[in-house]
Structure formats: C-alpha cells, structure tokens
C-alpha atoms as a printed R data frame, in Angstrom:
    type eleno elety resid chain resno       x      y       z
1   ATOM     1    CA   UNK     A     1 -51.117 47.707 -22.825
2   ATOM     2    CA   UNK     A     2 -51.572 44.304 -23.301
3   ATOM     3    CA   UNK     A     3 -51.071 42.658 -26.704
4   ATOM     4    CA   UNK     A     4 -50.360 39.620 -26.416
5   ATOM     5    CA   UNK     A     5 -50.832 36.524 -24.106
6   ATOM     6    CA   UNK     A     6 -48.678 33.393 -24.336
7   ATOM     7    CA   UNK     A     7 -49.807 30.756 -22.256
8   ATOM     8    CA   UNK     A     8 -47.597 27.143 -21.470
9   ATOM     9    CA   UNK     A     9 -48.323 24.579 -18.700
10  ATOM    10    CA   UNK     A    10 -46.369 21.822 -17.301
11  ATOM    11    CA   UNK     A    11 -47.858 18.916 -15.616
12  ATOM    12    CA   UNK     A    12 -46.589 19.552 -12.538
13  ATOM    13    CA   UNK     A    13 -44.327 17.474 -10.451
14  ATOM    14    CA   UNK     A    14 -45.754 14.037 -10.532
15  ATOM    15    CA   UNK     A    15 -45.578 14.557 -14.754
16  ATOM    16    CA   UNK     A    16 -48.831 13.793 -15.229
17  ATOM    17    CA   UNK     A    17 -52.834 15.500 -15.172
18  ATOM    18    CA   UNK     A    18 -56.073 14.239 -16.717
19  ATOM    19    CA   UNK     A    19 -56.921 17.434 -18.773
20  ATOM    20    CA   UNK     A    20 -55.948 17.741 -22.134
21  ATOM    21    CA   UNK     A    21 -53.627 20.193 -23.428
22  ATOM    22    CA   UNK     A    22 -57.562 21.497 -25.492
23  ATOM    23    CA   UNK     A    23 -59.064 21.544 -22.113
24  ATOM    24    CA   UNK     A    24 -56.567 23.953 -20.113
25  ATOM    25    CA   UNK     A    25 -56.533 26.204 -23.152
26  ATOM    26    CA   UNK     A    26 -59.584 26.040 -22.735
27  ATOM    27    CA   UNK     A    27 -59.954 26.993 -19.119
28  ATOM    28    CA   UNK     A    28 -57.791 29.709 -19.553
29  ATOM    29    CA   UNK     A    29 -58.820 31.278 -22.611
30  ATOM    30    CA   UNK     A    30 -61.226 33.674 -20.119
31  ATOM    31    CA   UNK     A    31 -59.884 36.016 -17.815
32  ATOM    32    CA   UNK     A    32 -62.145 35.451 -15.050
33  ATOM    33    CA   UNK     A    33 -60.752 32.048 -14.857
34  ATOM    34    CA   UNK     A    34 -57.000 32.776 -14.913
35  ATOM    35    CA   UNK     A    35 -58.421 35.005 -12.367
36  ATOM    36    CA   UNK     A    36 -59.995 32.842  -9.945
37  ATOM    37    CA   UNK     A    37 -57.026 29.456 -10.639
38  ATOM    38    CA   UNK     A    38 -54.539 32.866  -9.793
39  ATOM    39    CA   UNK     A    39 -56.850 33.264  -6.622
40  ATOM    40    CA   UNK     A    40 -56.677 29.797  -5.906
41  ATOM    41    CA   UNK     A    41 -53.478 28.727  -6.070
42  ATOM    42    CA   UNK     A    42 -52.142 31.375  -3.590
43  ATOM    43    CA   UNK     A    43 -55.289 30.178  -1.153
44  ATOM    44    CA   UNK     A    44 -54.178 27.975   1.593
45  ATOM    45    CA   UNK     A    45 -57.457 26.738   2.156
46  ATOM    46    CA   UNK     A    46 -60.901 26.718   0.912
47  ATOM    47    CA   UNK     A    47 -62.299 30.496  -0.531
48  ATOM    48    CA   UNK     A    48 -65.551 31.760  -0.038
49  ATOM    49    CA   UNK     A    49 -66.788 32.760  -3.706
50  ATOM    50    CA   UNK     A    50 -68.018 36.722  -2.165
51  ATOM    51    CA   UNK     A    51 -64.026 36.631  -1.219
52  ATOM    52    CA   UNK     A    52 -62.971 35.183  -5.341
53  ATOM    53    CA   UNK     A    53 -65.352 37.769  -6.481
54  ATOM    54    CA   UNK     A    54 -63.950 40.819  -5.018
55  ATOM    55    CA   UNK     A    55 -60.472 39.969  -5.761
56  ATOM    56    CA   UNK     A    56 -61.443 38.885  -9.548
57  ATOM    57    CA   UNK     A    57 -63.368 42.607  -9.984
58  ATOM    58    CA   UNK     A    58 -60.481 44.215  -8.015
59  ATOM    59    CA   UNK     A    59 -57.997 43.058 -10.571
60  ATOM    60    CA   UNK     A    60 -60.338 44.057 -13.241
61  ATOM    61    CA   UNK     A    61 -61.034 47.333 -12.175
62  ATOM    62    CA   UNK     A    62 -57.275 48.169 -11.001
63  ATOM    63    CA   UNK     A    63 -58.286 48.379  -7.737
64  ATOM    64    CA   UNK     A    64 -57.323 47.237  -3.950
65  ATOM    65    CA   UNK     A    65 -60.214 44.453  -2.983
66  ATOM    66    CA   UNK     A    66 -61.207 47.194  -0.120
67  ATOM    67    CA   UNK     A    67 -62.332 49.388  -2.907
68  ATOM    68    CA   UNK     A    68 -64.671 47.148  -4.806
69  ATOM    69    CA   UNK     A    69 -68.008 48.253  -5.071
70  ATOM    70    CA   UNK     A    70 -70.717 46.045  -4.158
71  ATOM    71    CA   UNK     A    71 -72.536 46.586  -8.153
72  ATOM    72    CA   UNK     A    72 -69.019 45.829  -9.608
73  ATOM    73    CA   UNK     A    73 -68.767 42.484  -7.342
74  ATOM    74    CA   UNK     A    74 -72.121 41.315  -7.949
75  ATOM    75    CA   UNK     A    75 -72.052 41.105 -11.733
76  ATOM    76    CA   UNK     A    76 -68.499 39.205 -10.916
77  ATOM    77    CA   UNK     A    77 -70.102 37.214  -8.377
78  ATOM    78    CA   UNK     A    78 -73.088 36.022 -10.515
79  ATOM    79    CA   UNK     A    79 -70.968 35.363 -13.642
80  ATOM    80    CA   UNK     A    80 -68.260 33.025 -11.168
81  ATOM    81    CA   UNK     A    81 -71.339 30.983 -10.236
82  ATOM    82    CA   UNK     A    82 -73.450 30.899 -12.949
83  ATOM    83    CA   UNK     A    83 -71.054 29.884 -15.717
84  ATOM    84    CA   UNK     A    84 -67.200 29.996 -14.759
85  ATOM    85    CA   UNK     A    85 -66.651 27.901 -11.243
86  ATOM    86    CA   UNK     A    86 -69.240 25.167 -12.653
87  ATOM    87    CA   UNK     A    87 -66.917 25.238 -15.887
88  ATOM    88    CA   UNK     A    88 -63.729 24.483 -13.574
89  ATOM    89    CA   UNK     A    89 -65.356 21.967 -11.876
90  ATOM    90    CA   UNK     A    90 -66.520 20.323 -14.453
91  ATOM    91    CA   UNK     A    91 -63.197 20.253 -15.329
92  ATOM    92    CA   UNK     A    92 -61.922 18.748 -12.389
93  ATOM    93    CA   UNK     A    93 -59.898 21.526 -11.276
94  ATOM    94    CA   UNK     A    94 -61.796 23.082  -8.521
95  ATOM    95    CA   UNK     A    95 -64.595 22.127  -5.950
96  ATOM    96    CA   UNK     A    96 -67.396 23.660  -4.446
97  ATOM    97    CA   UNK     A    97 -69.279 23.536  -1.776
98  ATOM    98    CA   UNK     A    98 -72.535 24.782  -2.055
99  ATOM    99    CA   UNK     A    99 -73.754 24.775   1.582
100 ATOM   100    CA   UNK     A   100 -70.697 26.720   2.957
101 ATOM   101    CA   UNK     A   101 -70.188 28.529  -0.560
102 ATOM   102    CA   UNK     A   102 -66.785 27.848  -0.823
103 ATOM   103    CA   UNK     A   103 -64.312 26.905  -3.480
104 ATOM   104    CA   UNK     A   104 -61.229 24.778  -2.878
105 ATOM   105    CA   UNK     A   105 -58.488 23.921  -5.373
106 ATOM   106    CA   UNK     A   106 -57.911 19.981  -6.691
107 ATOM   107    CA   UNK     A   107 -54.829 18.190  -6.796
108 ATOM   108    CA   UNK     A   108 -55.267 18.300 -10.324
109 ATOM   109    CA   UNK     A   109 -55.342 22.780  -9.662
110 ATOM   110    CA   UNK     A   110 -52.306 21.968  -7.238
111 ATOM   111    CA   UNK     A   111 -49.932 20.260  -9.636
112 ATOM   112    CA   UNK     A   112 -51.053 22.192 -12.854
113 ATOM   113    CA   UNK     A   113 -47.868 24.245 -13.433
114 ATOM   114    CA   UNK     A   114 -49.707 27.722 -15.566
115 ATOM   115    CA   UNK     A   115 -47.065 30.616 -17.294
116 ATOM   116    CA   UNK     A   116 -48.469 33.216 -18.634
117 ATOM   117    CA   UNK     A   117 -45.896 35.511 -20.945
118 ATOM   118    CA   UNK     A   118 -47.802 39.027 -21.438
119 ATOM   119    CA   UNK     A   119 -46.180 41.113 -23.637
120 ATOM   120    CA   UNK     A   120 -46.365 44.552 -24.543
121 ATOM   121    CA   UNK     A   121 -46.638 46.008 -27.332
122 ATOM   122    CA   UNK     A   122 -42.772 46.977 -28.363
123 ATOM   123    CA   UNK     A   123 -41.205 43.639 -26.238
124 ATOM   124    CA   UNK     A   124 -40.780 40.536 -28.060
125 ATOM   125    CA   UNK     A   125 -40.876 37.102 -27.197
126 ATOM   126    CA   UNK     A   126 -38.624 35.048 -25.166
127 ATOM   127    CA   UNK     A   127 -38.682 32.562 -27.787
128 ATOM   128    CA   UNK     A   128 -37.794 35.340 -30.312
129 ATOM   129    CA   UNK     A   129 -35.292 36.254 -28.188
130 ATOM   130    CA   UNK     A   130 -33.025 33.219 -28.355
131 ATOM   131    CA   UNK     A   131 -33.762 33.037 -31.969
132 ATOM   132    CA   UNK     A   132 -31.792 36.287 -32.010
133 ATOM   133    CA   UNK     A   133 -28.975 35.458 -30.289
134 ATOM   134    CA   UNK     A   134 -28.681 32.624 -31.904
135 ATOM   135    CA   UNK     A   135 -28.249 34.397 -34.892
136 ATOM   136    CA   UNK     A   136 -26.227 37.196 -33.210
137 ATOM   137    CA   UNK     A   137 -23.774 34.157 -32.412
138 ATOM   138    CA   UNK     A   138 -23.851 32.445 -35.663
139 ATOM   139    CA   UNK     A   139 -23.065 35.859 -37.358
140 ATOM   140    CA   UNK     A   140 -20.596 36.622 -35.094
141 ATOM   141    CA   UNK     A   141 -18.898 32.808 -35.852
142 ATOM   142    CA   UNK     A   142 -19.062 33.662 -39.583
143 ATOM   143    CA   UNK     A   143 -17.346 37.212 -38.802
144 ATOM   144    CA   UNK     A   144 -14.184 35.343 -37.337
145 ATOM   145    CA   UNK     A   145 -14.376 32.424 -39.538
146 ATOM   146    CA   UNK     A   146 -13.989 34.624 -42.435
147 ATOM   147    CA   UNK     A   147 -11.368 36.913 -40.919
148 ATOM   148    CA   UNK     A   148 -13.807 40.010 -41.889
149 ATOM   149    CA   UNK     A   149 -11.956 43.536 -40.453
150 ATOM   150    CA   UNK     A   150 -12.825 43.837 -37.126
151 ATOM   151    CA   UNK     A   151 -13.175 39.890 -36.076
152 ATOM   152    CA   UNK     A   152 -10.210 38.690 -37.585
153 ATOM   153    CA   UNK     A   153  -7.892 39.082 -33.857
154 ATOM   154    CA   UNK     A   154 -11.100 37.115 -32.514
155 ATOM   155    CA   UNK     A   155 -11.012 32.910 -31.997
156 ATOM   156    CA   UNK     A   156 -13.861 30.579 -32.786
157 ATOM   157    CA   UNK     A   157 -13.039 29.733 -28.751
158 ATOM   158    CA   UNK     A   158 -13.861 33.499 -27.991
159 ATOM   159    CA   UNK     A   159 -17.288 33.688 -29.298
160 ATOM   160    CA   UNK     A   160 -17.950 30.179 -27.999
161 ATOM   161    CA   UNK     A   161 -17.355 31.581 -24.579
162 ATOM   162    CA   UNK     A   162 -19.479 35.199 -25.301
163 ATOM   163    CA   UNK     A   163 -22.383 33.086 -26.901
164 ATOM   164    CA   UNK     A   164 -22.111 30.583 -23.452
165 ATOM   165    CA   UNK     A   165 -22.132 33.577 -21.183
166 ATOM   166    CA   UNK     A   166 -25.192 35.492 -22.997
167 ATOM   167    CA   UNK     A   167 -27.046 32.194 -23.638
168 ATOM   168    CA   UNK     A   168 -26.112 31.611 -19.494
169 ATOM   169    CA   UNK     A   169 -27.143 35.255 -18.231
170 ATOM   170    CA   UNK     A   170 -30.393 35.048 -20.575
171 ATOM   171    CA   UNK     A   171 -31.495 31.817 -19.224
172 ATOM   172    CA   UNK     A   172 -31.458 32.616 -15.708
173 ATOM   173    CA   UNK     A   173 -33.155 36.171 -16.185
174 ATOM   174    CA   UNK     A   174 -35.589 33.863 -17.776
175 ATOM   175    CA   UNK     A   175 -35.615 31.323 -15.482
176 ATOM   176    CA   UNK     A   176 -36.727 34.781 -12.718
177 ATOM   177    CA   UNK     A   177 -39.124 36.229 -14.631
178 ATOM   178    CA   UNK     A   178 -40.939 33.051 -16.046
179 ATOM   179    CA   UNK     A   179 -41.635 32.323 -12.065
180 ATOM   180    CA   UNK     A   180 -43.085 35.443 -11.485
181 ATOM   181    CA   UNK     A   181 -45.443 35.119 -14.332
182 ATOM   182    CA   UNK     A   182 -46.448 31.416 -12.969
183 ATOM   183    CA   UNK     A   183 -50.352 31.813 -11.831
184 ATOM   184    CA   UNK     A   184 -50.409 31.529  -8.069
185 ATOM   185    CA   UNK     A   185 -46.784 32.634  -7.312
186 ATOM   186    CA   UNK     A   186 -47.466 36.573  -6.602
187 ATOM   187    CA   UNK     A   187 -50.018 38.584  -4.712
188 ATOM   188    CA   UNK     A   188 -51.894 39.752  -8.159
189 ATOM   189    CA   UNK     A   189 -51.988 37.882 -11.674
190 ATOM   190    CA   UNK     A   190 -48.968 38.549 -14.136
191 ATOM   191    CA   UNK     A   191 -51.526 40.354 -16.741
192 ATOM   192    CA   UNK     A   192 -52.156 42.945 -14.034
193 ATOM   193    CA   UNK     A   193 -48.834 43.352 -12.908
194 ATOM   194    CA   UNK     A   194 -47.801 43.698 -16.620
195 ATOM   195    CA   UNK     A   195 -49.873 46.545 -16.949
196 ATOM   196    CA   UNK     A   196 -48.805 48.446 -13.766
C-alpha cells in the first residue's frame, strides 16, 4: 500500500531549469503526470499520445499495456489531452504536436532530475533513517565514553570506524535504490513497482 510519497528534484546536470521548485510540485502532485514525464523520459523519441495513454491506464490498472481496454484508455486518453499534456506544456516541459499527435520531451523534461521515495506503510524514511544512526552512534560514543558495562573494552576509535562503515554501507544502498526510484530510469514508475 502506498502511504506516503516523497518527492525531490535536482536540476539536472547543467544546475539550472526555469521552473520553480512551486511549479514541479506542482506538475507532479497528479499521478497521471508522473505518469506520462515517467513515459517520457524512457522515450527515445517523440510518443504518440494513444501510445502515453495505454501505458498511463496500464500502470493504473496493474496491467501489461496489451491488456488495456479500449473504455479504460479512452477516459485516460481524453483526460491527457484535455487537461494534463496542455498543463506540461504550458509548463515548458513537454511538446506536442497536434497534426502528428505526438508528444516529445524538452530539454527542460531531459535535465529535470525527479525521485520519488514511496513508502509503505511500516518503512520509514531515508532521512529518518540516518537520524537513527546517528543517534545509534552518538549513544554508542556515550556508552564507551562513560565506560558503562559492556562498552568499557571498546575505543572512541572503534565506534568511529563502526559508525564510518554503517554510515558507508547505508549510503551506497541509498545511493542504488534512490536511482531506481528516479522517474524515467525503469520500465514502470517507482509507485507501481512499490506496490508489486
């Protein structure tokens, strides 16, 4: 179950963007749209919208695209063009081309950097996380420091080393799953693949 979303963004690898942090918060406050930027950011070229819809309902549904149902991708379809591909290019972040009916990402989609931390509802954040071990390692310092039974054959170099080991293994588990819950970076979006 999903309970909670986290969302961050960087700005990319040229550091900068002309949204406002407002504006992508914004954007990706609806589904639909994490959705279709997910879509689009895995596209290596321009996407026809009939295409965006049936993967957007497909993820909805739980579904493989070959098992949308043309009543389920209409309502997707209508909703994409009526309110939420105007809204992203409004927003400079996609374009569309009406004649062809196709929707290609900007430079601005391109270098916009999206995580998306889902959490269920018993896991905790990762910036709960190092909270905790921080504490675990300043409790652990006071243990030794104090001599308390148990600690006292322990250094302060000992727990320096165990807090720069955890702090090291933690950070690189991170640093694996925060690129797997980047938008664009796996076949479906991290809130489905959260959920399976």
């Amino acid at each position: 179950m999903l309970s909670t979303a986290t969302t961050t963004y960087g700005a990319g690898r040229n550091g900068g963007g002309e949204l406002s942090e407002d504006e992508i918060f914004k954007l990706l406050s609806n589904r639909r749209r994490r959705f279709v930027i997910h879509a689009l950011k895995r596209a290596d070229e321009p996407v026809e919208v009939s295409d965006l819809s049936t993967h957007v309902t497909a993820w909805e549904r739980g579904v493989d695209p070959e098992e949308v149902r043309y009543e389920d991708r209409r309502n997707v379809y209508s909703t994409l063009q009526r309110t939420h591909l105007p809204k992203l290019e409004e927003k400079n972040v996609v374009t569309i081309d009406d004649e062809e009916n196709l929707v290609a990402p900007t430079p601005e989609l391109e270098e916009l950097d999206i995580y998306v931390e889902v959490l269920r509802s018993r896991e905790i954040p990762w910036s709960l996380y190092y909270v905790g071990l921080a504490g675990l390692a300043a409790s652990l310092l006071l243990a030794v420091a104090t001599g308390t039974p148990g600690f006292a054959g322990l250094e302060a170099i000992d727990v320096g080393v165990f807090t720069a080991t955890v702090f090291g293994i933690s950070s690189v588990a991170h640093h694996v799953i925060g690129r797997q819950a980047r938008l664009g970076n796996t076949e479906k979006p991290p809130e489905i693949r959260r959920r399976e």
